[in-house]
C-alpha positions as CSV (number, residue, x, y, z in Angstrom):
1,X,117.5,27.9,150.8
2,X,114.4,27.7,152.8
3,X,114.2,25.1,155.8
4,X,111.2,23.1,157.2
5,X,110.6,25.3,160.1
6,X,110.5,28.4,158.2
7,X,107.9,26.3,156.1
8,X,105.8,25.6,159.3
9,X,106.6,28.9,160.3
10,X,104.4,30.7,157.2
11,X,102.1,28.1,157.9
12,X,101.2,28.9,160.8
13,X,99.7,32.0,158.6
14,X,96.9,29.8,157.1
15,X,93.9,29.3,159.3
16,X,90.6,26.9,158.8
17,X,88.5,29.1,157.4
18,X,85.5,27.3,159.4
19,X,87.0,27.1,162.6
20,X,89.3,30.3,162.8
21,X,92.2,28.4,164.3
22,X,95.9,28.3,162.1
23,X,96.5,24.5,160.4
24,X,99.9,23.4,162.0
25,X,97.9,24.6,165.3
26,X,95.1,22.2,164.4
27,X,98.1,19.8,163.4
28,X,96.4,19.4,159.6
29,X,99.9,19.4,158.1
30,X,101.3,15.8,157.2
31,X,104.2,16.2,155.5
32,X,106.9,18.8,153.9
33,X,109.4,18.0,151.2
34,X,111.9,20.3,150.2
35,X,114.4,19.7,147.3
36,X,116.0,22.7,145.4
37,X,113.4,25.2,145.9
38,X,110.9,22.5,145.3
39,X,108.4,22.5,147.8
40,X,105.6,19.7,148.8
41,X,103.1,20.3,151.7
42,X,100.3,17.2,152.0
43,X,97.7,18.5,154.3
44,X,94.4,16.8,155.5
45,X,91.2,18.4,156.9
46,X,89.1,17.6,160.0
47,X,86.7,15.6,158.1
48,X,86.9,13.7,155.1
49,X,83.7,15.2,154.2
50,X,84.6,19.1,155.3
51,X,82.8,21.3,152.8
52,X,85.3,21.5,149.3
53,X,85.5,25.4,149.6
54,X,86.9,25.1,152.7
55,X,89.3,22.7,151.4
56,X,90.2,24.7,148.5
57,X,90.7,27.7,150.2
58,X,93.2,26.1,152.7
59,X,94.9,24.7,149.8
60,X,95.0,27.8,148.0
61,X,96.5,29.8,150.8
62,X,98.9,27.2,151.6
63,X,100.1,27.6,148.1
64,X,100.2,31.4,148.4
65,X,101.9,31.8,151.5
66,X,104.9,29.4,150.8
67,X,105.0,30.7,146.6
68,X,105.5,34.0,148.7
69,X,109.2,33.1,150.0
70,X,112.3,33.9,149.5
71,X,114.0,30.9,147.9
72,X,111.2,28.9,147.0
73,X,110.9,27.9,143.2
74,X,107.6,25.7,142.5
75,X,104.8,24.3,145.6
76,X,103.2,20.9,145.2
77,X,99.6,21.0,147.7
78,X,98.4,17.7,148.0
79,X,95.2,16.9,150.1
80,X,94.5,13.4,151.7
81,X,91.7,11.9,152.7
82,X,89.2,13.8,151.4
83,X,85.6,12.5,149.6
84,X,86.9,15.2,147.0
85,X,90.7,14.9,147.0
86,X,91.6,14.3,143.6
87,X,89.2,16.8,142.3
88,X,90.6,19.9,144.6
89,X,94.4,18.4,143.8
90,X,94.1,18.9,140.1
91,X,92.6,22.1,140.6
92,X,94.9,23.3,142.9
93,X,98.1,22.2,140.5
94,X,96.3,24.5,138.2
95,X,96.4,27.5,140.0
């Protein structure tokens, strides 16, 4: 089973694509859930206005990189607080 820091440990992987710096560096990460190989990450960006492909890229490779371990069944990404959130959540859950 995969643990929280392991989690934070792959994110640490995924870095703003605007500002070059890793996410959990930048302290972007709000909350992970973990439940049978069920994982949730809720993120938030800078802004609430950041540009959508920069949010959809960070989702995106948040969803990549924690899909990509050992252990881990299905990934949830929410974003919060964004002008565009619900938009870039839905497409994100399609991926």
């Amino acid at each position: 089973m995969v643990s929280k820091e392991q989690i934070m440990e792959k994110l640490s992987e995924v870095i703003d694509p605007e500002i070059g710096i890793s996410i959990v560096e930048m302290g972007l990460i709000d909350e992970v859930k973990i439940e049978n190989g069920n994982i949730e990450v809720v993120f938030h960006l800078t802004a609430p206005f950041c540009p959508p492909v920069f949010a959809l890229t960070i989702a995106r490779d948040i969803k990549q990189k924690i899909k990509s371990m050992e252990g881990v069944q299905n990934v949830k990404v929410t974003l919060r607080n964004h002008m565009m959130a619900d938009m870039i959540n839905k497409y994100v859950e399609e991926m």
